[in-house]
C-alpha positions, 0 to 999 in steps of 0.5 A: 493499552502498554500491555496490549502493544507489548504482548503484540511486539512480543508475538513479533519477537518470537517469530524471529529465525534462531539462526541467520540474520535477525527477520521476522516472519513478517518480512519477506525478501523481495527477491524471493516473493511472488510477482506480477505486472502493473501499470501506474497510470499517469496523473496531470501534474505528478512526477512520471514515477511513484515511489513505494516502500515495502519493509524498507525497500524502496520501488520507483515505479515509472507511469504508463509502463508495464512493471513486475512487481512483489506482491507485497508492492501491491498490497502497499497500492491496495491499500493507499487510499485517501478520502475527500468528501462530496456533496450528495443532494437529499430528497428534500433538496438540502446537500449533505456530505459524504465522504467518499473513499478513492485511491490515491494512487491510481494502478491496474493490474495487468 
């Protein structure tokens, strides 16, 4: 498994630019990246932000307002997803769980 996780870091290192500031290919510069707008809905009981890193920066997000962001902020929101299971009731009357996949963040895009 060492073998597997080293020839990966070693794709990684060879995608580094030979001039300039060591980056790899698999960062992007926010400033430089394709946006668009959304909204991160409110939520009962959470702050009126959310905060979201992409390659280590950071984004506070104000609820309830139209924001542009990098796509790379979205893609960080597709993918927060958290699972919680529910009761389903089967044909025969026992329940089952099931686990049920939602995202924990909830936003749209505009």
């Amino acid at each position: 498994m060492n073998d597997e996780f080293d020839s990966l870091l070693g794709d990684i290192a060879s995608d580094a630019e030979p001039s300039g500031p060591s980056r790899t290919k698999m960062e992007a510069k926010p400033e430089n990246e394709e946006r668009r707008s959304i909204i991160i809905d409110e939520v009962d009981g959470q702050p009126n932000y959310e905060v979201v890193g992409v390659n280590g920066v950071v984004f506070q997000i104000q609820r309830g307002i139209e924001t542009t962001v990098p796509l790379s902020v979205i893609e960080v929101l597709k993918n927060a997803v958290a699972s919680k299971y529910v009761k389903v009731k089967r044909n025969d009357g026992f329940e089952d769980l099931q686990k049920r996949d939602y995202s924990s963040i909830p936003w749209r895009l505009v």
